[in-house]
C-alpha positions as CSV (number, residue, x, y, z in Angstrom):
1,X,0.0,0.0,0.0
2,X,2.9,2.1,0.9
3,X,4.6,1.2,-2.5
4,X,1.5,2.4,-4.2
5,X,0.7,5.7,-2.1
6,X,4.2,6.9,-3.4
7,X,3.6,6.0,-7.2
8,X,0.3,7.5,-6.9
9,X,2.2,11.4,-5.5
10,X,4.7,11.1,-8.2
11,X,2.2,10.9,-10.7
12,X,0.5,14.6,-9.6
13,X,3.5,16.7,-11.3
14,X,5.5,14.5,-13.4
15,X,4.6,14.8,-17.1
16,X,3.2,11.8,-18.9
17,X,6.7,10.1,-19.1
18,X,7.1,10.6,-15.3
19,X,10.8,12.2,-16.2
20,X,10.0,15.3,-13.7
21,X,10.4,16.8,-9.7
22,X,9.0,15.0,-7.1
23,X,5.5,15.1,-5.9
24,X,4.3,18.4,-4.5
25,X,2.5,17.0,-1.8
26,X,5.0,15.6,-0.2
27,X,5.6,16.7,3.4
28,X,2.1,17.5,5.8
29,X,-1.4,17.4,4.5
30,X,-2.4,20.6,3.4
31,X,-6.6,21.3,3.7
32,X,-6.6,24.9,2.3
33,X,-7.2,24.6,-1.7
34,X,-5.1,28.0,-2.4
35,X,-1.8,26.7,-0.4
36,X,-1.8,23.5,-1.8
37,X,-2.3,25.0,-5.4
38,X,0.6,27.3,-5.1
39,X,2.4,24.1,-3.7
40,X,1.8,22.1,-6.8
41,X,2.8,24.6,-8.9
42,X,5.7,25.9,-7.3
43,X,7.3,22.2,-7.0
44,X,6.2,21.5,-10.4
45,X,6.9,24.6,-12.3
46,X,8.4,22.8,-15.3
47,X,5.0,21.0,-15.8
48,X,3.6,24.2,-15.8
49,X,5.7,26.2,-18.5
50,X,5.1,27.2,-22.2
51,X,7.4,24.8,-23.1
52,X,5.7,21.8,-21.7
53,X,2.4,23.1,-22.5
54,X,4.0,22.8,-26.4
55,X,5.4,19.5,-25.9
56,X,2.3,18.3,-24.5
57,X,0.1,19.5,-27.6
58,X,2.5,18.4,-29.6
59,X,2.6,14.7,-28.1
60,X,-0.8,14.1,-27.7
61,X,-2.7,16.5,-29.4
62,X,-3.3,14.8,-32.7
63,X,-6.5,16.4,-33.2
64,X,-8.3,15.1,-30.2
65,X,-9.5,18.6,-28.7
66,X,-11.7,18.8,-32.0
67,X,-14.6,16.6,-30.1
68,X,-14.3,13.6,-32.1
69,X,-14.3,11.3,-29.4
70,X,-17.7,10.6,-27.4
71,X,-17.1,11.5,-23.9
72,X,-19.7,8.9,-22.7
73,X,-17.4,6.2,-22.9
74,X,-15.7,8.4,-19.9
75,X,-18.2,6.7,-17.7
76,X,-15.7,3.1,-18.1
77,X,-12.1,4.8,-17.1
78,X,-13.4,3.7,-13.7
79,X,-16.4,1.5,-13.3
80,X,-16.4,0.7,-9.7
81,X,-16.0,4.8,-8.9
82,X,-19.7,5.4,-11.1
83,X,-21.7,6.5,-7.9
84,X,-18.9,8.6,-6.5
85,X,-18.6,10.3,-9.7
86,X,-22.1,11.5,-9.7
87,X,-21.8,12.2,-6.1
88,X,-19.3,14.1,-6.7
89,X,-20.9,16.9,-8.2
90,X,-19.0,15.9,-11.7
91,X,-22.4,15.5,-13.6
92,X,-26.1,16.8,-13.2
93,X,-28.8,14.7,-12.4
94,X,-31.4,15.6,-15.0
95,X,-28.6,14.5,-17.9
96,X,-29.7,12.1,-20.4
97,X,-27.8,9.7,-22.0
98,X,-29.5,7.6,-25.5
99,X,-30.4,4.6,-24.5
100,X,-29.3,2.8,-28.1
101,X,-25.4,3.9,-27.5
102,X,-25.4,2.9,-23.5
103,X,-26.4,-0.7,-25.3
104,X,-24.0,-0.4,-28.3
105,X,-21.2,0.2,-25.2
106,X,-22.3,-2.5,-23.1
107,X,-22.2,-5.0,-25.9
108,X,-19.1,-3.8,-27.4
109,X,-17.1,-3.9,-23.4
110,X,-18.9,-8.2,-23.6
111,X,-17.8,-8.9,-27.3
112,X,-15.6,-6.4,-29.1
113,X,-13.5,-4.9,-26.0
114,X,-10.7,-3.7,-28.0
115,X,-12.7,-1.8,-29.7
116,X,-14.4,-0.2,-26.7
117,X,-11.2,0.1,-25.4
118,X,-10.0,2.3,-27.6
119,X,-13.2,4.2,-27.4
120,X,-12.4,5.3,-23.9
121,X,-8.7,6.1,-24.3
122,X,-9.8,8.4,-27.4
123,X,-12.0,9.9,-24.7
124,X,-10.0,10.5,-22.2
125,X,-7.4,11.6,-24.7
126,X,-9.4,14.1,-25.3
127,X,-10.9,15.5,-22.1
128,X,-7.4,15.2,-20.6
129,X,-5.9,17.4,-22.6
130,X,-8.8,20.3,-22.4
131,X,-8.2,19.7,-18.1
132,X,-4.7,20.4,-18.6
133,X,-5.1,23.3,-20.5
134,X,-7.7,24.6,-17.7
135,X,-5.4,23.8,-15.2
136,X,-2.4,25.4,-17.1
137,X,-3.9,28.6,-17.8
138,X,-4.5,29.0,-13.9
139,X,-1.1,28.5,-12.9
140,X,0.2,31.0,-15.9
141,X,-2.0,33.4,-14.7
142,X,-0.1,32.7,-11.1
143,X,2.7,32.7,-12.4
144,X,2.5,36.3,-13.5
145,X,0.4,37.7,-10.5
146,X,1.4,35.3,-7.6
147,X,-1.8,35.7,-6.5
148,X,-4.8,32.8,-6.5
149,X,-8.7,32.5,-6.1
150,X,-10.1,30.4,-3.9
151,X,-12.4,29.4,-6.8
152,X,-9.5,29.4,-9.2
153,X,-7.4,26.7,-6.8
154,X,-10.5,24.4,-6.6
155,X,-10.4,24.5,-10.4
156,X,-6.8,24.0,-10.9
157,X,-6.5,21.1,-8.2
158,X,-9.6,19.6,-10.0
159,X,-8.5,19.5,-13.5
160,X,-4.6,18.7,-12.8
161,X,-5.3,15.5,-13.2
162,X,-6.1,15.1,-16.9
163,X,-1.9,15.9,-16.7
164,X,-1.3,12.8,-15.3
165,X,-4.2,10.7,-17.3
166,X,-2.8,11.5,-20.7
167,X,0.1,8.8,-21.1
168,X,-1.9,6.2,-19.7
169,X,-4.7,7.0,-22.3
170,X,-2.1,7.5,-25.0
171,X,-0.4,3.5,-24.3
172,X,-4.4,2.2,-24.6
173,X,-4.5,3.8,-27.7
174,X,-1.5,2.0,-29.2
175,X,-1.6,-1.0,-27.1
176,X,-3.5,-4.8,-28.4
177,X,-3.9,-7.8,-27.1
178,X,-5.4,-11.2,-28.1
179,X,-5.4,-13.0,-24.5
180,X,-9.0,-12.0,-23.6
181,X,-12.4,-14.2,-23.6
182,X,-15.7,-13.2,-25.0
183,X,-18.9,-14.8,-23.5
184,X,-18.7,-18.4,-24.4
185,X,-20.3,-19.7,-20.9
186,X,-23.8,-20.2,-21.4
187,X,-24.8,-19.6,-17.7
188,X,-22.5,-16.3,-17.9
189,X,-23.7,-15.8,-21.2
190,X,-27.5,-15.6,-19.9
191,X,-26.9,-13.4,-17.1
192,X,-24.9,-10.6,-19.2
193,X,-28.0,-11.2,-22.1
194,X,-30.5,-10.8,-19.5
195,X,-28.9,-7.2,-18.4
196,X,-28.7,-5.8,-21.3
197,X,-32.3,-7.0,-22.3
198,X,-33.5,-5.7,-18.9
199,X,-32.1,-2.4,-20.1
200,X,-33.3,-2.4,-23.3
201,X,-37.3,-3.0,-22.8
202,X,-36.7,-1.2,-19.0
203,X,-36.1,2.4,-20.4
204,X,-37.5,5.1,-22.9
205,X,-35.3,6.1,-25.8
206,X,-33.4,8.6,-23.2
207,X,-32.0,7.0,-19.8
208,X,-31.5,9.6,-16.7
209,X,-27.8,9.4,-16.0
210,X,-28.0,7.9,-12.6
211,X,-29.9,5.1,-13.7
212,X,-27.1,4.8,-16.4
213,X,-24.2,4.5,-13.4
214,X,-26.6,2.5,-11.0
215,X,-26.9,-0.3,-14.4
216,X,-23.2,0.2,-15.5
217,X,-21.7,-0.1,-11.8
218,X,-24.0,-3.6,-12.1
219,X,-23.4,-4.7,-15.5
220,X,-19.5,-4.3,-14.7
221,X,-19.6,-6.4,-11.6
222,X,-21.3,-9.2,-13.9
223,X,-18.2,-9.1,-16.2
224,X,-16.1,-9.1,-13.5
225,X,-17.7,-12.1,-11.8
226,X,-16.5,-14.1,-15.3
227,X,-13.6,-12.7,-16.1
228,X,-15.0,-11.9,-19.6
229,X,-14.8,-9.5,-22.4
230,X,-13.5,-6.2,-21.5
231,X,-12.5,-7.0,-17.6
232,X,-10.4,-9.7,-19.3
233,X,-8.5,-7.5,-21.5
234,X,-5.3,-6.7,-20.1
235,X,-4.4,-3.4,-21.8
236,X,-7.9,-1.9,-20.7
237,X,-6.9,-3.5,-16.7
238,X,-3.5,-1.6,-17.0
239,X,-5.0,1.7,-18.0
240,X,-8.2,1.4,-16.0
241,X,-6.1,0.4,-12.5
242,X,-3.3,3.7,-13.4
243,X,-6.3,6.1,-13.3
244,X,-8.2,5.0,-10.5
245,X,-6.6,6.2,-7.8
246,X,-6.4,9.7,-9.9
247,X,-10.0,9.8,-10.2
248,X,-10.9,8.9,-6.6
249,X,-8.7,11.4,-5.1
250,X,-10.7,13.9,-7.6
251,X,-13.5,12.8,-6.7
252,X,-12.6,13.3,-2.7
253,X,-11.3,16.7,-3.3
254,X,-14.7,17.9,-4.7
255,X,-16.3,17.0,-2.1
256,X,-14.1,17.8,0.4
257,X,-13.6,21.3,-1.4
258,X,-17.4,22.4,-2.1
259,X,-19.3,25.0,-1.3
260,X,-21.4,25.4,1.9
261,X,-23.1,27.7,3.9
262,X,-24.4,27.2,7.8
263,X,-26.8,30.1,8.5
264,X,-26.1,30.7,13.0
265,X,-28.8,33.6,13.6
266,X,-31.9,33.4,13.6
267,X,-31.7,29.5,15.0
268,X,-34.9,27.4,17.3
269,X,-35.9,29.7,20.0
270,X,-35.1,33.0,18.3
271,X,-38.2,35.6,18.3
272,X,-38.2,38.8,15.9
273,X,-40.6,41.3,16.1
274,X,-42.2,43.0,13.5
275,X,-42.4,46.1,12.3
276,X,-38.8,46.2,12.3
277,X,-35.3,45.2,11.4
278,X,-33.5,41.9,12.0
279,X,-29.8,40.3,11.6
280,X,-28.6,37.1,10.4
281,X,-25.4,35.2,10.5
282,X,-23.7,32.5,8.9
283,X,-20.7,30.5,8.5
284,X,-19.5,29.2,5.0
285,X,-16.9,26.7,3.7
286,X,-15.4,27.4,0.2
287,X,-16.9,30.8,-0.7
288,X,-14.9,33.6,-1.5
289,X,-16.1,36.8,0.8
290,X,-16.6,38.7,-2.5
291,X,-19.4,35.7,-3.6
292,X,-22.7,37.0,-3.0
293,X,-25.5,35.1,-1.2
294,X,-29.5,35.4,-1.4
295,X,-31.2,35.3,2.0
296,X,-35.2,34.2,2.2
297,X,-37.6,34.1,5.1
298,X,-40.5,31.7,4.5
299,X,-43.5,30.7,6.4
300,X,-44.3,27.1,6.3
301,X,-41.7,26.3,4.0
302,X,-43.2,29.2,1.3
303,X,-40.9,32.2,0.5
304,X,-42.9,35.1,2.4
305,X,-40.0,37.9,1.5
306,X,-36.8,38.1,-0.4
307,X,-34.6,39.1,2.3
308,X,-31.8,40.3,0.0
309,X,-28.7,39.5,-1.8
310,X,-25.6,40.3,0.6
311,X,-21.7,39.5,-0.2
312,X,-20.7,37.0,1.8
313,X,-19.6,39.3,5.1
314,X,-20.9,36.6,7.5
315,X,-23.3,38.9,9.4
316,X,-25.8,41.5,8.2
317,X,-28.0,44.0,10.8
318,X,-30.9,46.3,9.2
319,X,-32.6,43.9,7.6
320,X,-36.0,45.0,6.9
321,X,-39.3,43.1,7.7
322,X,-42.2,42.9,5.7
323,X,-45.2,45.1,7.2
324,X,-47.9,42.4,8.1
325,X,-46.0,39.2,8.7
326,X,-48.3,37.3,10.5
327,X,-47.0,36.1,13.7
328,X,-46.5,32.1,14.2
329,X,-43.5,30.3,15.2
330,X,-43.0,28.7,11.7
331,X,-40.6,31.0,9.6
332,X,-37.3,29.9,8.5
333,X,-34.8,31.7,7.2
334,X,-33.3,29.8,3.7
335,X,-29.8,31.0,2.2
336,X,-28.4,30.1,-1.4
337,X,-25.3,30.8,-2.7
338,X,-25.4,32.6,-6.4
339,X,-23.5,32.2,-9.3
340,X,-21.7,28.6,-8.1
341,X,-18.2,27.3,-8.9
342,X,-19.9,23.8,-9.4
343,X,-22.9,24.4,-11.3
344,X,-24.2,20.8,-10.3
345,X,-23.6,21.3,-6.6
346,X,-25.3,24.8,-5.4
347,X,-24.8,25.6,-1.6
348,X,-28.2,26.0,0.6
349,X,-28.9,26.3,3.9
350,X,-32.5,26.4,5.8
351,X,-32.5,27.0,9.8
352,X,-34.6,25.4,12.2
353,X,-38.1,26.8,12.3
354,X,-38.2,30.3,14.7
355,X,-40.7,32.6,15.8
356,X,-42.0,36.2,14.8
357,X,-44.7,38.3,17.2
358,X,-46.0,41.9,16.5
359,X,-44.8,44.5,18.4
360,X,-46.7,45.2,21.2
361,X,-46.9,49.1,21.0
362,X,-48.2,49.1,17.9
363,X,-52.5,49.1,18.4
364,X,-53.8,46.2,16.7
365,X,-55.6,48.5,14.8
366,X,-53.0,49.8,12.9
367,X,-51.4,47.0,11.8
368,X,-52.6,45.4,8.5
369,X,-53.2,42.1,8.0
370,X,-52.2,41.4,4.5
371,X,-51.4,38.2,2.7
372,X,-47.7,38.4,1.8
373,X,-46.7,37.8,-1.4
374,X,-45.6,34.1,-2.2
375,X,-42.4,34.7,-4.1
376,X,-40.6,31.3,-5.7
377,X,-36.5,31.6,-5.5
378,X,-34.5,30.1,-8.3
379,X,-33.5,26.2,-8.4
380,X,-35.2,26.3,-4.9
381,X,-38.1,23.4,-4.4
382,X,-40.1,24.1,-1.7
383,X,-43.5,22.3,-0.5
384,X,-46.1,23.7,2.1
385,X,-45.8,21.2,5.2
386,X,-49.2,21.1,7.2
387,X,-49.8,22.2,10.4
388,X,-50.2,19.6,13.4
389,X,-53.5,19.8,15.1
390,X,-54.5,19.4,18.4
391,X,-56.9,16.6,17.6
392,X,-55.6,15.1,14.3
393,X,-58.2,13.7,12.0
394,X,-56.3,11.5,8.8
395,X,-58.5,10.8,5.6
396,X,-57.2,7.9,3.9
397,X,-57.7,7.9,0.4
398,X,-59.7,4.6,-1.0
399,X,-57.6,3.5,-3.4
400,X,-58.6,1.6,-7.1
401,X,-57.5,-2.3,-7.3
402,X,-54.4,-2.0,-9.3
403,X,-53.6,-4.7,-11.7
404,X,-50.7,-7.1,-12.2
405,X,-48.6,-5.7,-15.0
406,X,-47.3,-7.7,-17.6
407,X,-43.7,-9.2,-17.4
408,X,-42.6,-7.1,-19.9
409,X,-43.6,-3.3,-20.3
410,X,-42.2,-0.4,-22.4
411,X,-42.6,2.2,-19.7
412,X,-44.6,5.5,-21.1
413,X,-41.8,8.4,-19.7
414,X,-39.1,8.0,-16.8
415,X,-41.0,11.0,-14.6
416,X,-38.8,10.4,-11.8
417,X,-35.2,8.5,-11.2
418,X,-35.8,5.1,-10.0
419,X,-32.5,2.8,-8.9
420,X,-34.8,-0.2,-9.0
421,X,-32.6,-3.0,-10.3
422,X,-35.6,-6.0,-11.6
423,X,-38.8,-5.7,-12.8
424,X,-41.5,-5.7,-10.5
425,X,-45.1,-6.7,-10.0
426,X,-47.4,-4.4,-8.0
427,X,-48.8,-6.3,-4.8
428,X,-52.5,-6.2,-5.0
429,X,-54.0,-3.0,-3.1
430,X,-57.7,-4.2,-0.9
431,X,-60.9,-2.2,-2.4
432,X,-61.0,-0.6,0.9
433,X,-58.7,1.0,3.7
434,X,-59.0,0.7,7.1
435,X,-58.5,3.8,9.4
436,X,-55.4,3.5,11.6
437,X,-55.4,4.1,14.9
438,X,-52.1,5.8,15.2
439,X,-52.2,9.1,13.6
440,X,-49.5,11.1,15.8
441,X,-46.2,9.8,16.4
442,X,-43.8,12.2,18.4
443,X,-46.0,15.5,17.8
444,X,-45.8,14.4,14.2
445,X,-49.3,13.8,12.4
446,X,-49.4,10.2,10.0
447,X,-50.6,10.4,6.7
448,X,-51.4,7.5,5.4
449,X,-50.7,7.0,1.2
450,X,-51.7,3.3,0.7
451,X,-52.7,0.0,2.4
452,X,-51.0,-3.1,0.8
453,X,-52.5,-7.0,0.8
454,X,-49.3,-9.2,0.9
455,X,-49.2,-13.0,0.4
456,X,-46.1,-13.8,3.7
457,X,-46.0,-12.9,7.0
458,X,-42.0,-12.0,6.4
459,X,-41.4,-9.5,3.8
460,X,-38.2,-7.9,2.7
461,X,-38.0,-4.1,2.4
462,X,-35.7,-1.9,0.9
463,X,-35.4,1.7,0.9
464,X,-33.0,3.7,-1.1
465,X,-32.8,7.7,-1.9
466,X,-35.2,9.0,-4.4
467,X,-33.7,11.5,-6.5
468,X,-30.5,13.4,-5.6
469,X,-28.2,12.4,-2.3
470,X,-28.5,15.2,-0.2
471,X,-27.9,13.7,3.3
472,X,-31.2,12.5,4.2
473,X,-31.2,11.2,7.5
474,X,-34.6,9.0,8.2
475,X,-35.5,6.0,10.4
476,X,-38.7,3.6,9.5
477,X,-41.1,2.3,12.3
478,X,-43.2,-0.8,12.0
479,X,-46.4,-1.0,14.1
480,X,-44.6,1.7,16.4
481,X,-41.3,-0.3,16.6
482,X,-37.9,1.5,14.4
483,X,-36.5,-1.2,12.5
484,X,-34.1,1.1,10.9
485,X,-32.3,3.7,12.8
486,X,-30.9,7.1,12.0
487,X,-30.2,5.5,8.4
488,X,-28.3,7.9,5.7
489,X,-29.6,7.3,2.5
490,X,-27.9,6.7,-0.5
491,X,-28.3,5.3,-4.1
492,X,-27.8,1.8,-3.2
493,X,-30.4,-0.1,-1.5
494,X,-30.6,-1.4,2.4
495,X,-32.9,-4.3,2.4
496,X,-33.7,-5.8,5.8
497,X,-36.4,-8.9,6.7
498,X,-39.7,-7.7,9.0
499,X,-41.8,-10.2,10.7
500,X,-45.6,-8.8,10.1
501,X,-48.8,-9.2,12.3
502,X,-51.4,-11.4,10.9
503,X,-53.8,-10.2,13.3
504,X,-53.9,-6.4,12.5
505,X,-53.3,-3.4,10.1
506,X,-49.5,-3.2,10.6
507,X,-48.2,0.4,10.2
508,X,-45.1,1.4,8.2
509,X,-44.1,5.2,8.8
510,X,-41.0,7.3,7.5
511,X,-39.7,9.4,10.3
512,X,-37.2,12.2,9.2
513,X,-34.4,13.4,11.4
514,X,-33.6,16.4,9.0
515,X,-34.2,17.7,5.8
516,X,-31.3,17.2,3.7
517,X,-30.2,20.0,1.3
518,X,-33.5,19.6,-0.8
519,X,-36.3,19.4,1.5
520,X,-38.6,17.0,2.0
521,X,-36.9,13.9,3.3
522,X,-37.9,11.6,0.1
523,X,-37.2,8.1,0.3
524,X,-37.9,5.2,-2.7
525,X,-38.9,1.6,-0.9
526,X,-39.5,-1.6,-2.0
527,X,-41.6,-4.6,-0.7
528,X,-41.3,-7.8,-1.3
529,X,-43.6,-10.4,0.0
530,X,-42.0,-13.4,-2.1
531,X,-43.4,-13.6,-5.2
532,X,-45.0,-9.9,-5.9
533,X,-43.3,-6.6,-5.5
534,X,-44.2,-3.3,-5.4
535,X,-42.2,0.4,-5.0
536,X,-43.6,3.1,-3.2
537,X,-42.5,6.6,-2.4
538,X,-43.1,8.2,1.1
539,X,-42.1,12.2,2.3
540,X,-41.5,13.3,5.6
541,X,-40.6,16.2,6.7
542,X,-40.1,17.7,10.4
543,X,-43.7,18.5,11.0
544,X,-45.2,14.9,9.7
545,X,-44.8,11.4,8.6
546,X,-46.1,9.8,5.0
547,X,-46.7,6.0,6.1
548,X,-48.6,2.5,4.5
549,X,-50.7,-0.3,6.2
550,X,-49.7,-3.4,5.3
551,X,-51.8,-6.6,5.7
552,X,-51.3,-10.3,5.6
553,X,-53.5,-12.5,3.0
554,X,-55.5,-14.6,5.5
């Protein structure tokens, strides 16, 4: 590991035929961006100069910055590194990819992997060489100022790698090899066929990108498993294992290196008054003071008033307040960082919910009770959460007896992102629901979205995040018992066994510890009863808990 750690460094700054200085990051860790930046360029200053700029071009250039490669083949310079990639912040979550070339790649890395192979070294030919030219015009500019950006480090450190990338994509390129095996096992055969089928009558003509990783990191692991077509290709192996530990330290640095903001004032037990002015202050990580930052003060989660857009000082005072705020102890201040490095990673922060009360001088009768004016922020989702009452009355919809679906269906639209990895039947729903008997759990009120017949007394569940990762925190309660506790979700699926009562409704409730960085807490699950399936989507929030009834076929 040691032996490994130290070929990894001297990769950072040597140019592709590793002839240059020692690593820059040798010596103590260094956190800040900016000082390691100048570090790496400083040490490295040869990598950085016209002449190996020229050389570079000259070497590997070739024509590939004239976008003849397809950068989707990208997504195989490291399979197993797929979901950190998107977690990462390298790619937006509402980016397509056509569904016809994710098959043409998968069936190229089973049967033609040279082929595909040099698919992805053309690729990341190519987007190495526009990184390095990123990175090298940030530490010219440097160079002549000695001065650096926050903003412009993160950058540089980011896209340094492509430096290191661009002999390794340049030996693929040239390299061949006969000592590989295409799919000859029929049992491994079946299972590879039965992916890419699943894929292909699974998914509209355009495939959200995270379902394209959450298939890909799968499909991989079945190649793997065999030891066939492109996992068996040595020249790929060599190329894919030199720029692994490139792209996961990447991929660490953005998120170690991205934006945040923590708002401190107003926080839980903090009353304004109104008419008036009132202060807020925040912390931030990886935001320049001159960035600016748009403040919001909502009531029940909707915008009430635009607060302002302030540089990012830390602390404002004077801030006005609407005339006729309505008091109540559910406003919430909401801060979002404008104009973001990372256009795919946007820093937001909500505080916990505090209280505003009228001024007493005032008479009440000169104080005008008007509706404020429901403003929507930019890129900012935000749902109404409902009040909890004293003596909570739930209305359970009566839901229509769905039918089995085929074995086979060509979806209609992909509306939402689902990580689901089979094909499922839906478990058949009674004609009518029952009213629970719990409908407050912790001061939070139950809403109940669906009662399910099942055929087994043990069912498996699985729950995974629906939509983006945003540090959803959640635990799940069955008939008042948690079965899962304090439970971070994440693309990948945690599937657990419950023991059900076959003498009563049995309760299945989301509870949410926090909201995440795109409120509500949103979770996808799946339950299994044996033979049918079905997926079902609950929201919770601080306020209130989205929950199922589930009974056992008698």
């Amino acid at each position: 590991m040691k032996n490994i750690l130290i070929l990894f460094l001297w990769f950072l700054i040597s140019v592709p035929n590793h002839a240059h200085n020692r690593s820059p990051l040798h010596g103590l860790r260094i956190d800040d961006p900016v000082e390691l930046s100048k570090k790496i360029i400083n040490e490295g200053a040869d990598s950085w100069s016209e002449k190996a700029k020229n050389h570079i071009l000259e070497t590997y250039g070739n024509g590939n910055l004239t976008n003849t490669a397809n950068e989707n083949y990208l997504l195989l310079e490291s399979p197993s590194l797929v979901f950190d990639y998107y977690q990462g912040g390298f790619a937006n979550s509402q980016e397509l990819l056509d569904k016809d070339l994710f098959l043409k790649i998968l069936n190229q890395a089973v049967n033609s992997p040279a082929l595909v192979s040099t698919e992805v070294a053309k690729a990341s030919l190519q987007q190495s060489l526009k990184e390095y030219l990123l990175a090298y015009e940030i530490a010219k500019k440097f160079k002549e100022t000695n001065s650096i950006s926050n903003e412009e480090a993160i950058r540089f450190l980011e896209n340094r790698f492509g430096y290191s990338k661009l002999s390794f994509a340049k030996n693929l390129t040239t390299a061949s090899s006969e000592n590989f095996n295409v799919v000859s096992d029929k049992k491994n055969s079946k299972k590879i066929n039965s992916k890419i089928d699943f894929i292909k009558k699974t998914y509209p003509s355009k495939i959200p990108l995270i379902n394209v990783l959450a298939e890909l990191e799968e499909f991989y692991h079945l190649l793997q498993e065999s030891n066939i077509g492109l996992t068996a290709y040595k020249p790929y192996n060599n190329f894919k294992n030199s720029v692994y530990n490139l792209n996961k330290q990447r991929i660490n640095e953005r998120i170690q290196w991205r934006s945040s903001i923590e708002i401190t004032y107003p926080t839980n037990g903090t009353v304004w008054v109104t008419p008036g002015t009132a202060e807020i202050k925040w912390n931030t990580s990886n935001l320049d003071d001159s960035k600016n930052i748009k403040f919001f003060l909502t009531r029940d989660d909707v915008v009430v008033q635009v607060l302002g857009v302030f540089k990012n000082n830390h602390f404002v005072n004077d801030v006005k307040l609407r005339k006729g705020l309505p008091p109540g102890n559910k406003y919430k201040i909401m801060g979002i960082e404008l104009f973001p490095l990372n256009k795919y990673h946007i820093a937001k922060y909500a505080t916990p919910y505090f209280t505003i009360k009228k001024e007493d001088k005032i008479p009440e009768e000169q104080i005008a009770e008007v509706s404020p004016e429901v403003i929507k922020p930019p890129d900012v989702v935000l749902e109404s959460l409902p009040e909890v009452a004293a003596a909570p009355i739930v209305t359970v919809p009566e839901p229509a007896k769905i039918k089995v679906k085929p074995a086979v269906q060509e979806p209609k639209a992909m509306e939402t992102i689902n990580l689901v990895k089979e094909e499922t039947k839906v478990i058949v729903v009674p004609e009518k629901v029952k009213t629970p008997n719990r409908t407050v759990f912790e001061g939070r009120k139950i809403s109940y979205q669906k009662e399910l017949l099942v055929e087994n007394e043990i069912i498996t569940i699985s729950l995974f995040d629906h939509g983006r990762e945003d540090g959803d925190i959640v635990s799940i309660y069955l008939n008042g018992e948690q079965i899962v506790a304090k439970h971070v979700l994440t693309y990948k699926k945690k599937s657990f066994d419950v023991k059900l009562n076959l003498n009563k409704s049995n309760d299945l409730f989301l509870y949410a510890h926090n909201l995440g960085n795109f409120p509500p807490n949103t979770v996808s699950i799946e339950i299994k009863d044996g033979s049918n399936s079905e997926n079902i989507i609950l929201n919770s929030d601080l306020s209130s808990c989205e929950a199922v009834l589930i009974n056992v076929k008698q």
